[in-house]
N, C-alpha and C positions, 0 to 999 in steps of 0.2 A: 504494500500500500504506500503510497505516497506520501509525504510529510504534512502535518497539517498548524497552521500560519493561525499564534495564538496573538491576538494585540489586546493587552492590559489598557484601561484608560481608568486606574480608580474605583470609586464606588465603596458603597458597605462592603463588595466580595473584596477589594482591595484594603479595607479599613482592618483597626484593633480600635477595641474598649480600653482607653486608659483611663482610668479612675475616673467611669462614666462618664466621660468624653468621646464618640467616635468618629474617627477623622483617617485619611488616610495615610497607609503607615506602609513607604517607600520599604521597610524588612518585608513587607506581605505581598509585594508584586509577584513571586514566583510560589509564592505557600500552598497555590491551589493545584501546582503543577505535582509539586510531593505530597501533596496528601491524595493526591490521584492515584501515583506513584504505588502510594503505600497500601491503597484501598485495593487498586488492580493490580497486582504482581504479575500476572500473566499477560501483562498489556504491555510489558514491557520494550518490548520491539514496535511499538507506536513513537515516532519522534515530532517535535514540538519543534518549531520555532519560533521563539517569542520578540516580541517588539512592547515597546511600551511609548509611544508618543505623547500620552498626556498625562495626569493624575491629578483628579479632579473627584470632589462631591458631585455626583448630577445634577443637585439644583442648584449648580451654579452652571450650568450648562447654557452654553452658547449657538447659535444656527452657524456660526465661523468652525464649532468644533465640529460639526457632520463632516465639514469640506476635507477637516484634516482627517478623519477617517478616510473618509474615499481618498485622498492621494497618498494615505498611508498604506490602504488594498492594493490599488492599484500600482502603485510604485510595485509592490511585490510581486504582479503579473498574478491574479489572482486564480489563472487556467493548470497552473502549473504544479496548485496544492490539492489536495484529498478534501480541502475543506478547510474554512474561516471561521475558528471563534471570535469573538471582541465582547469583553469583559464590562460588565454596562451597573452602574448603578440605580436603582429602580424607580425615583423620582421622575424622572424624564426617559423610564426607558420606550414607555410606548411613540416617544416624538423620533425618538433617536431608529426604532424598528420601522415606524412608516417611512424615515429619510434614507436610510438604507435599501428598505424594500423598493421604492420608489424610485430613487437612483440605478439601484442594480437589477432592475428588470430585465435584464437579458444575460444574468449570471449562469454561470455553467456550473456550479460548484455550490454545496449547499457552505451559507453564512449564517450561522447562527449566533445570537445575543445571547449571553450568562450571566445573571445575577443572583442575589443572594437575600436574603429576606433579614439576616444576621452576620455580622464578622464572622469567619471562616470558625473561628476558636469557639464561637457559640454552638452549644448543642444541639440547639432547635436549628443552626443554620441550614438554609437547602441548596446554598450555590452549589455545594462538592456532588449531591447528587442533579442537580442542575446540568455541569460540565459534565458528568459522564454519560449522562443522555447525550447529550450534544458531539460526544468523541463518538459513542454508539452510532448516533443516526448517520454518522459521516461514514466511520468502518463499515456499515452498509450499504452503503454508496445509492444512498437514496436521494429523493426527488431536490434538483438545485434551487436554490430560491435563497430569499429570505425568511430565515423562522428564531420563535423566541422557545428555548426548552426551560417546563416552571413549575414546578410543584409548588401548590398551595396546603396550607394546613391540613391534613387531614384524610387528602385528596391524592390519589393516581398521577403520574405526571402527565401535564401536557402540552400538547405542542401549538405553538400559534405559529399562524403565518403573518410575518413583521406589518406588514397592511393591514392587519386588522385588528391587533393586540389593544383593549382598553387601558387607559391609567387602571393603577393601584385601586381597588375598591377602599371605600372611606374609611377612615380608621382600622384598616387592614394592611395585610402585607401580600393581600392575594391578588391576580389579574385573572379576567378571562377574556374570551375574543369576544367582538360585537356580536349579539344576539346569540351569546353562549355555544358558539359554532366555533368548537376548536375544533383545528388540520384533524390532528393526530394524540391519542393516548398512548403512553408506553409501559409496559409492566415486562411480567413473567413470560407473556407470550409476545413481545419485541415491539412493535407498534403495529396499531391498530386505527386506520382512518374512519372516521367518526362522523362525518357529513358526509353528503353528494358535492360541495365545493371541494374542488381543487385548487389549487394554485394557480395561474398560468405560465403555462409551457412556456421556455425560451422563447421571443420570438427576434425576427431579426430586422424587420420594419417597425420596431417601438422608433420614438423619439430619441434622437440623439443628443442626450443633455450633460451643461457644464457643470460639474460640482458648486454653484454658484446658487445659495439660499437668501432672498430678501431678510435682511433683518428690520422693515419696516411696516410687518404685518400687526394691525394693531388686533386683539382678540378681544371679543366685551361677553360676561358672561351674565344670562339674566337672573333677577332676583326684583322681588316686590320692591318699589322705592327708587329703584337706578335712575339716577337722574343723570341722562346724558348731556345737559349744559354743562357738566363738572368737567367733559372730554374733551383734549387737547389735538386737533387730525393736524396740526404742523409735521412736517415730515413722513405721512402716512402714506401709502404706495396703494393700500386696499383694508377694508376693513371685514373680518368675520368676526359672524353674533352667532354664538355658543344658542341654540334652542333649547326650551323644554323638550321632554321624553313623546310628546302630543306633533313637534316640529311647528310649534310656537313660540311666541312671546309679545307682551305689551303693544296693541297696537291701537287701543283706545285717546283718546284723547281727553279723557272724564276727569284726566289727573295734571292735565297742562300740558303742553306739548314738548315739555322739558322732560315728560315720562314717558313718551310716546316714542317709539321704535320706527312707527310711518312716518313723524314729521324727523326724528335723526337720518332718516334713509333720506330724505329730501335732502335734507343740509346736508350731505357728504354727496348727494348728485351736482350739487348748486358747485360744490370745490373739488369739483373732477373726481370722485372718489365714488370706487362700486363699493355695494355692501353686501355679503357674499352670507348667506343664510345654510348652517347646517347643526347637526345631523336632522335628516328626517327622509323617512321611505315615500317615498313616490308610489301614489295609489291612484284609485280612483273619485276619492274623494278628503278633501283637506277640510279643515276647520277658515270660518271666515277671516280670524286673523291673521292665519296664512297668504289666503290671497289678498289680502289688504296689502301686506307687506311686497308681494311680487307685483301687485298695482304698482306701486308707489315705486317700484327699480330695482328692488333690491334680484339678488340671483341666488338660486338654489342649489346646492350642490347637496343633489340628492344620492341614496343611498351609500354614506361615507361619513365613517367616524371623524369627531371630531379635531383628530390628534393627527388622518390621516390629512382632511382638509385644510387643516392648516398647514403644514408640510408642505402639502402640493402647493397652495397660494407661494409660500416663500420661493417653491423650486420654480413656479411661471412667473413671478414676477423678477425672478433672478435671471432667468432664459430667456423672456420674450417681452417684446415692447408693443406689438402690436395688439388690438383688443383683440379681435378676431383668434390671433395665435393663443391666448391666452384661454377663451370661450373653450376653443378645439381640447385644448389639452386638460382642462378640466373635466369637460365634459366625458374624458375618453378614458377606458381601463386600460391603465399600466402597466397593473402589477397586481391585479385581482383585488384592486381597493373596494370596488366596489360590489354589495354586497345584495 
C-alpha cells in the first residue's frame, strides 16, 4: 500500500489539559501517530508522512487557513498517496469539511478530517478511534472524496461526507450529517453505507477553482428582536441569513422595519448587495414569509446546509466576479452538497 500524507493543524486532538487549561501542546503533534502505533501493532508496515503547517485552536480559525491547507495537499501531489488525513479541531470542523469537500471535488484519493471530542490523554477521548477508522477506510481503498470519520457518545462510528457534516450539536461534542443521513457506519462488520446518497463520483468537467475564499461574507443568524439597523454592510461582498428549521425568518413589519428581514433585503439591494437565504428544502409549497423575502430579492440556496452555503459564497465570491458566474455555481452540485 502506498504511504498515507498525515497534516497536523492543532485542535483538542492536538491539545493537553494543563491544570484545566487546554490549549495546544507543540509535544502532542505526533502522540496520535504512537498511540496508533501502540493500539495497532500489526499495522505496523503502514507508513505516515507527516506535515504540520499550522497549530491552531479552530475557533480561531480563519477562511486564509482552508487556502493553506489546499496548497499544503496539493504541494504534496495528492494522486501519489493511499490517502489524506488532516487533523481538525471541532469548533469549525464542519466549515473546514465543506471547504475541503468543495475545493477537492475531483479528488482521487479519499481525505479524511480527525478530530477529537477530548485531548488524546483523556479517556472519554474518541480522536484515537476517530484516526483509525480513517487509516481503515483508506487501507480499503475505498470511495475518494471528502469524509469526516466520528464517533459520538455512545454511538457506532460514523462516516460523513465533508458537504454535509453539521456543527457540533449544542452543548455537545457530537455531529451528524444534514437530515441525519450519514455516508457510512463502521463496526465489527467494516463499513456499512446507510442511505441511497452517495457521494459524487470524480468528475472531470467540475469547475476549475483557485484556493481563493472571500473573507467578506457577512452571516446574520435569526432570533426574536435582531435588529438589523445595528449592521454595519461596509466592506461586505454578499450577505447570508442563517433561517429557521420552517426556511424562514422575520418578514413582518408589525415591529419597524429595523426588524424586518424584507425591508434589510431592500437596503443591501439599494448598496449593491444580494442577500442569499439558506438552509431550507425546496418543495412544493413554502410559508408566506418565505416568499415575501424572494419578492423583495433576496436568493435561495436551497437544499444546503448552512456551513456548506456559506463556504461556497466565500469560494464564488473568491473565483468569480461576474453575477451570472456566481448564480451558475451556486446553483450547481459540486461535490454532492446538495441534499
Amino acid at each position: 500500500m502506498k504511504d498515507i500524507l498525515v497534516v497536523f493543524t492543532g485542535g483538542t486532538i492536538g491539545s493537553s489539559n494543563s491544570e484545566g487549561t487546554i490549549d495546544t501542546d507543540p509535544s502532542n503533534s505526533y502522540k496520535l501517530i504512537d498511540l496508533y502505533r501502540k493500539a495497532h501493532d500489526t499495522e505496523q508496515a503502514i507508513q505516515f508522512k507527516c506535515l504540520q503547517p499550522l497549530q491552531m485552536l479552530s475557533e480561531n480559525l480563519h477562511p486564509r487557513v482552508w487556502t493553506t491547507l489546499i496548497n499544503t495537499v496539493e504541494a504534496e501531489n495528492p494522486d501519489q498517496w493511499a490517502g489524506i488525513i488532516i487533523t481538525h479541531g471541532t469548533d469549525t470542523l464542519a466549515y473546514t469539511a465543506a471547504a475541503l469537500g468543495l475545493y477537492f471535488n475531483k479528488i482521487t484519493v479519499p481525505l479524511l478530517l480527525v478530530s477529537s471530542n477530548y485531548p488524546l490523554d483523556d479517556g472519554r477521548a474518541n480522536g484515537l478511534a476517530n484516526f483509525a477508522c480513517a487509516v481503515e477506510y483508506i487501507k480499503r481503498q475505498m470511495r475518494a472524496g471528502v469524509f469526516v470519520p466520528y464517533r459520538n457518545l455512545l454511538q457506532t462510528m460514523h462516516l460523513h461526507s465533508g458537504v454535509r457534516l453539521a456543527s457540533s450539536l449544542q452543548l455537545s461534542g457530537d455531529f451528524i450529517s444534514v437530515q441525519f443521513k450519514h455516508h457510512m457506519e463502521y463496526g465489527g462488520q467494516g463499513f456499512i453505507e446507510m442511505n441511497e446518497y452517495s457521494p459524487k463520483p470524480c468528475i472531470t468537467n467540475g469547475p476549475k477553482l483557485l484556493p481563493v475564499f472571500s473573507d467578506n461574507i457577512m452571516m446574520i443568524k435569526p432570533y426574536p428582536g435582531l435588529n438589523y439597523s445595528h449592521l454595519d454592510l461596509s466592506g461586505v461582498d454578499a450577505v447570508l441569513h442563517d433561517l429557521y428549521h420552517s426556511g424562514t425568518a422575520c418578514s413582518s413589519m408589525q415591529w419597524g422595519a429595523s426588524s424586518s428581514l424584507v425591508a434589510f433585503v431592500k437596503r443591501c439591494r439599494q448598496e449593491g448587495l444580494v442577500v442569499y437565504l439558506a438552509p431550507a428544502i425546496k418543495s412544493e409549497a413554502a410559508y408566506q414569509s418565505t416568499y415575501e423575502l424572494m419578492d423583495a430579492g433576496a436568493k435561495m440556496v436551497w437544499n444546503m446546509s448552512i456551513e456548506a452555503a456559506y463556504v461556497k459564497l466565500c469560494l464564488a465570491f473568491g473565483n468569480y466576479e461576474h453575477e451570472q458566474e456566481i448564480k451558475d455555481f451556486m446553483a450547481s452540485d459540486i461535490a454532492g452538497e446538495l441534499v
